[in-house]
PASELO-740004 format. One record per atom (N, C-alpha, C, O): residue in one letter; atom name; z, y, x. Coordinates in Angstrom, 3 decimals, padded with zeros to 6 digits. Atoms other than C-alpha are relative to their C-alpha. Layout:
<pts>
   kolse   loza         pz         py         px
       a     CA          Z          Y          X
...
</pts>
This chain:
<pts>
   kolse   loza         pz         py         px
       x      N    000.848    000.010    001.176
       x     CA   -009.265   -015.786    015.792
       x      C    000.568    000.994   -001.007
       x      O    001.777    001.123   -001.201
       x      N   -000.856   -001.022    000.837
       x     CA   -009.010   -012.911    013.171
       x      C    000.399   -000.759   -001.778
       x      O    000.583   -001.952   -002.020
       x      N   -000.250   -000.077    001.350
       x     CA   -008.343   -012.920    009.472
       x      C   -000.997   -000.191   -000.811
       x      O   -001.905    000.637   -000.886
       x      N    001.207   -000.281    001.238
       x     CA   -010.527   -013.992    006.667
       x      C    000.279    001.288   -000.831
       x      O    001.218    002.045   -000.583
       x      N   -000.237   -000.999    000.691
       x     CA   -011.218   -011.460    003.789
       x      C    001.287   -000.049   -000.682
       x      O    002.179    000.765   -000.924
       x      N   -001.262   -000.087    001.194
       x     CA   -008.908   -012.816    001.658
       x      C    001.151   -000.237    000.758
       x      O    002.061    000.214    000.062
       x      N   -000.951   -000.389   -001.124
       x     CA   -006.174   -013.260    004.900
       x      C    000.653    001.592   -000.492
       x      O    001.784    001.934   -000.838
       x      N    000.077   -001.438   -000.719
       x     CA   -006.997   -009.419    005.297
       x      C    001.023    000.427   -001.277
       x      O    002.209    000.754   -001.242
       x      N   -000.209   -000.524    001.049
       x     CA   -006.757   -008.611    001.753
       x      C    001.613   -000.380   -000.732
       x      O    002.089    000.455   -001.502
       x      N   -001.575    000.747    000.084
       x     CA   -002.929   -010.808    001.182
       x      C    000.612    000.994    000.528
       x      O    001.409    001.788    000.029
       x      N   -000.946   -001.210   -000.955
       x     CA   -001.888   -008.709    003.951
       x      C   -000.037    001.275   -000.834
       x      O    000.885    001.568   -001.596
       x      N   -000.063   -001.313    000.982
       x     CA   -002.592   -005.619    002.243
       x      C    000.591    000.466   -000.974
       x      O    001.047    001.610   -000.966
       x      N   -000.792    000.255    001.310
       x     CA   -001.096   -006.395   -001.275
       x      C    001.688   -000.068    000.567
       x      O    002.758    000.246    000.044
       x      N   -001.522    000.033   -000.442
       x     CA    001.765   -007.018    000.938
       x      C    000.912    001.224    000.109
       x      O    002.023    001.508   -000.339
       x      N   -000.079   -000.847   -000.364
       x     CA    001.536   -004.119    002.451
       x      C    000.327    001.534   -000.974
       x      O    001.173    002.420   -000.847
       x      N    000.018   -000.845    001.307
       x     CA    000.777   -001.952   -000.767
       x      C    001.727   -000.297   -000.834
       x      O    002.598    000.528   -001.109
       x      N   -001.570   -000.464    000.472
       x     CA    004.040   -003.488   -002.313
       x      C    000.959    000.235    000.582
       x      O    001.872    000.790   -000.030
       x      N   -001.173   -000.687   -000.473
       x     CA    006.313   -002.856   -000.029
       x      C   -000.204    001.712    000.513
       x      O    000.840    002.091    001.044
       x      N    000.475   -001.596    000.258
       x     CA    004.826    001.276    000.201
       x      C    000.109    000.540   -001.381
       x      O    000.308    001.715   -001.690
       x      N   -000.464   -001.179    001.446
       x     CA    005.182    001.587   -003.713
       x      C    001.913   -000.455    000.139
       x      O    002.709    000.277   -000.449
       x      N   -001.148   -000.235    000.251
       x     CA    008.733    000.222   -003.069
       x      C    000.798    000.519    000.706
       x      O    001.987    000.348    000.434
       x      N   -000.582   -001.016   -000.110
       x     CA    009.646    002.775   -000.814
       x      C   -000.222    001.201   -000.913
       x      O    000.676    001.982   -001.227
       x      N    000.400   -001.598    000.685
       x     CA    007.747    005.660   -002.817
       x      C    001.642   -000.295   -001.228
       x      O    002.746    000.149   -000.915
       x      N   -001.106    000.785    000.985
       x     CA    010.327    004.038   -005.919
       x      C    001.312    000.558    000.381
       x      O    001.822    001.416   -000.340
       x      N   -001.383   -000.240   -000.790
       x     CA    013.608    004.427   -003.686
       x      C   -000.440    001.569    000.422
       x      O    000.476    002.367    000.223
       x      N   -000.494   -001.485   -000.152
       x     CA    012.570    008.004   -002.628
       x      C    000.135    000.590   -000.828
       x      O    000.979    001.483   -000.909
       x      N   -000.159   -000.736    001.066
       x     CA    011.695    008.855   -005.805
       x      C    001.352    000.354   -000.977
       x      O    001.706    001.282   -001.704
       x      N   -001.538   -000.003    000.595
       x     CA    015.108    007.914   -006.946
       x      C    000.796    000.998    000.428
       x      O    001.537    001.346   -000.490
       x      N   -000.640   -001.019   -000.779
       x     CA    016.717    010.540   -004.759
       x      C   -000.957    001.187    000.170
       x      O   -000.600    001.919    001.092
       x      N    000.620   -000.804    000.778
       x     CA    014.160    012.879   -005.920
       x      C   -000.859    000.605    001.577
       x      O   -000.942    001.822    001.747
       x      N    000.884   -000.371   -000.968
       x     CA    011.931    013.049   -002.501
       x      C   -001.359   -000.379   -000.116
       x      O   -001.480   -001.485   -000.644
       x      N    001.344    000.158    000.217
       x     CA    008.271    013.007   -002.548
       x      C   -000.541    000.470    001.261
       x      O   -000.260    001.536    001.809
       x      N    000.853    000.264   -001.513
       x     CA    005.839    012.055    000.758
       x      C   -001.871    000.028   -000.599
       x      O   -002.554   -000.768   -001.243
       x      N    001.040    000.504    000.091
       x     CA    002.662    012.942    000.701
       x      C   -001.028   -000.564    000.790
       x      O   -002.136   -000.740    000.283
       x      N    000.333    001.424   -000.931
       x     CA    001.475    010.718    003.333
       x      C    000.152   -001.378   -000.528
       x      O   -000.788   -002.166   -000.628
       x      N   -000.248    001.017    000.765
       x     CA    003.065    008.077    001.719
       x      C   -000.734   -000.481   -001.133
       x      O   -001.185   -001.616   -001.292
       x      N    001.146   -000.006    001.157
       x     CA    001.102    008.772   -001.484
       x      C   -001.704   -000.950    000.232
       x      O   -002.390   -001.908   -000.125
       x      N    001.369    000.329   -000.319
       x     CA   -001.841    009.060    000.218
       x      C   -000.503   -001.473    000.690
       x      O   -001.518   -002.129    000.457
       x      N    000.283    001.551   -000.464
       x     CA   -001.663    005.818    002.184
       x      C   -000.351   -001.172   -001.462
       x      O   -001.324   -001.918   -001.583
       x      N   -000.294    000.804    001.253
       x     CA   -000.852    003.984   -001.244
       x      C   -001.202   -000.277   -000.816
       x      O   -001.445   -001.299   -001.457
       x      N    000.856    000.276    000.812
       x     CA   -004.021    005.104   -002.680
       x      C   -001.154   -000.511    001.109
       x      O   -002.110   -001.110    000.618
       x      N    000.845    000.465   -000.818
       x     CA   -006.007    004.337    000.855
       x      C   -000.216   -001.585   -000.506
       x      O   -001.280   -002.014   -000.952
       x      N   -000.553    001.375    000.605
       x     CA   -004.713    000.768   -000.130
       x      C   -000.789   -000.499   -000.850
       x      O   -001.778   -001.161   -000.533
       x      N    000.776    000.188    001.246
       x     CA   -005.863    000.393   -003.651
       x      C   -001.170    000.375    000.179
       x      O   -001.794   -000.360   -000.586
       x      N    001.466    000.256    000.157
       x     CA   -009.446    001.361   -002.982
       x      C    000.033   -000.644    000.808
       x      O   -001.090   -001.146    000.754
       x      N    000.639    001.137   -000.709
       x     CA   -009.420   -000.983   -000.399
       x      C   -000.204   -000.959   -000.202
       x      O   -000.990   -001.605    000.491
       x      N   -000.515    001.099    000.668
       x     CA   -008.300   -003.685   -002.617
       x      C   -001.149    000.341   -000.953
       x      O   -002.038   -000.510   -000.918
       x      N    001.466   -000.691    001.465
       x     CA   -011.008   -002.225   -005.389
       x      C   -001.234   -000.376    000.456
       x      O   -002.089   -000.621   -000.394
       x      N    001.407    000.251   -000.470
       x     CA   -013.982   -002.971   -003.070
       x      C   -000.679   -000.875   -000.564
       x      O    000.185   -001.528   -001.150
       x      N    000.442    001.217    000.176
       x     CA   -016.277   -005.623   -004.079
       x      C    000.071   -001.401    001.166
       x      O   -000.395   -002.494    000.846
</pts>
């Protein structure tokens, strides 16, 4: 059986904070991903949907 929305959507938030708290730790050591970025904001509009 899969995931309700809001399952889906938990997972995600999960997912989203632990991706800004690598971006965080690279940023500290002054590296920048833009893959990483870009995933981050895939994320947040997914979370934005209605």
């Amino acid at each position: 059986m899969g995931m309700t929305d809001r399952q889906f959507d938990v997972h995600q938030e999960n997912q989203l904070s632990e991706l800004v708290r690598i971006q965080k730790e690279l940023a500290e050591v002054g590296v920048t991903n833009t893959t990483l970025d870009e995933m981050i904001k895939k994320i947040e509009r997914q979370l934005k949907r209605p």
